[in-house]
C-alpha positions as CSV (number, residue, x, y, z in Angstrom):
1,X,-31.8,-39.2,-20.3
2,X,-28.7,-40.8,-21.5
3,X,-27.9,-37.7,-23.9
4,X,-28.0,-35.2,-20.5
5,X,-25.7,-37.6,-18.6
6,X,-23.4,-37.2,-21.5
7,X,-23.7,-33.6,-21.8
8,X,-22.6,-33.4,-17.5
9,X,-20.1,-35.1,-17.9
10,X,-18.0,-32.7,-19.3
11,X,-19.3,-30.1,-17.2
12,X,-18.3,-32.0,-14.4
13,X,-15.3,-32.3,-15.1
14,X,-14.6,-28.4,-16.0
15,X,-15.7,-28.0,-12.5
16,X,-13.2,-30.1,-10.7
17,X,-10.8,-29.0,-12.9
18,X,-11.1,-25.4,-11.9
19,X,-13.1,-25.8,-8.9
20,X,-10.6,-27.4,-6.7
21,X,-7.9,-25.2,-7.2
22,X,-10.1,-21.9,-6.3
23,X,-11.4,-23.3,-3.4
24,X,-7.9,-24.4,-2.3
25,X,-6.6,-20.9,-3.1
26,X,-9.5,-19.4,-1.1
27,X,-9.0,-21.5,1.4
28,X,-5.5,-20.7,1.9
29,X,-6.0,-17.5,2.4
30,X,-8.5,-17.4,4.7
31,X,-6.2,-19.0,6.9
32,X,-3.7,-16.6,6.4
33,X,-6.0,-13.8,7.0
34,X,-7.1,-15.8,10.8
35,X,-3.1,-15.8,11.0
36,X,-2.7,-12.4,10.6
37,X,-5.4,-11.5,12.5
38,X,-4.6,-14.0,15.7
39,X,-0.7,-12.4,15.4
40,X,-1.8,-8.8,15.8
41,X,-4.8,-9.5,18.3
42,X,-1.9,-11.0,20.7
43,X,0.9,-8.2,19.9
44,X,-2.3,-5.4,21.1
45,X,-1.9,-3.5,18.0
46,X,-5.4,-3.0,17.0
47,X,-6.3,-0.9,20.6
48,X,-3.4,1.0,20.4
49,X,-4.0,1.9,16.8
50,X,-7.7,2.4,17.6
51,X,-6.8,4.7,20.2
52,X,-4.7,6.7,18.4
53,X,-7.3,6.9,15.5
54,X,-9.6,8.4,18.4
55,X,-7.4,10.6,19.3
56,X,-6.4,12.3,15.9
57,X,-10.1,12.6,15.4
58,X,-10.5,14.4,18.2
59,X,-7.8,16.6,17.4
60,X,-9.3,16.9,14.0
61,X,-12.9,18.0,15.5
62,X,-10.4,20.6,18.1
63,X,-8.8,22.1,14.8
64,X,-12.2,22.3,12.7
65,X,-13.8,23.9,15.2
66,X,-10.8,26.5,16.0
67,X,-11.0,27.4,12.4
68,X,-14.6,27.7,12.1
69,X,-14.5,30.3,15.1
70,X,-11.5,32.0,12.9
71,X,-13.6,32.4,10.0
72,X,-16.0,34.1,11.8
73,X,-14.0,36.2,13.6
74,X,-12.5,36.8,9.7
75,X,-15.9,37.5,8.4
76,X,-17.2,40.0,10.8
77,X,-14.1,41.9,10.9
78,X,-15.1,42.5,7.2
79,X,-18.3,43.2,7.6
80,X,-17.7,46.1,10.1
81,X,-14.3,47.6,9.9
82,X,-12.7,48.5,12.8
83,X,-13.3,52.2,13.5
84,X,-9.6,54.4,14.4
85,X,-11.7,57.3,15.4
86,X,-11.9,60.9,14.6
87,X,-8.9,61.9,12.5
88,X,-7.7,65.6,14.8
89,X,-5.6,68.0,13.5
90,X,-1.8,67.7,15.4
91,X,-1.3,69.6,18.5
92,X,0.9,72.5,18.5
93,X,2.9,74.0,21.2
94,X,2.4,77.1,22.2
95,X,6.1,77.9,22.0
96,X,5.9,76.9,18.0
97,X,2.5,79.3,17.7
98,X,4.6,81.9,19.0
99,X,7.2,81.7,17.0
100,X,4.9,81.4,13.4
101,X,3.5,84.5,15.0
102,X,0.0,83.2,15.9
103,X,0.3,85.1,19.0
């Protein structure tokens, strides 16, 4: 029994020795971290920048879709090609006909 007091002992110590400064840095900044978060709950930052997040996923979401529909548009215009018609032969006057002596 008297040879595992012994061995915590050292242990122990090791512990304090290390211990006590992490939990005093861990500690520390927690608080800092409730700072920080007190000082921008009063100053309303986080709605405002919640909001605005909102609202450039929104726009995102606008965009996507307007670009989707583009695409689309894109694709089917390559599937079937727009059609100019019959090609005609160019219309003569009747005063040029004469002259070429077509009558």
């Amino acid at each position: 029994m008297m040879d595992f007091l012994e061995g915590l002992i050292p242990l122990a110590g090791i512990v304090f020795v290390f211990g006590i400064p992490i939990v005093a840095i861990l500690t520390r900044h927690q608080r800092q971290m409730a700072e920080i978060l007190a000082r921008n709950a009063t100053s309303g930052v986080g709605p405002n920048l919640s909001h605005e997040i909102a609202d450039l996923r929104d726009r995102l979401n606008q965009q996507t879709i307007v670009l989707e529909r583009l695409s689309s548009r894109l694709d089917a215009m390559a599937l079937y090609p727009v059609s100019t018609g019959p090609v005609l032969p160019p219309v003569v006057e009747h005063s040029k006909l004469t002259q070429l002596g077509g009558g």
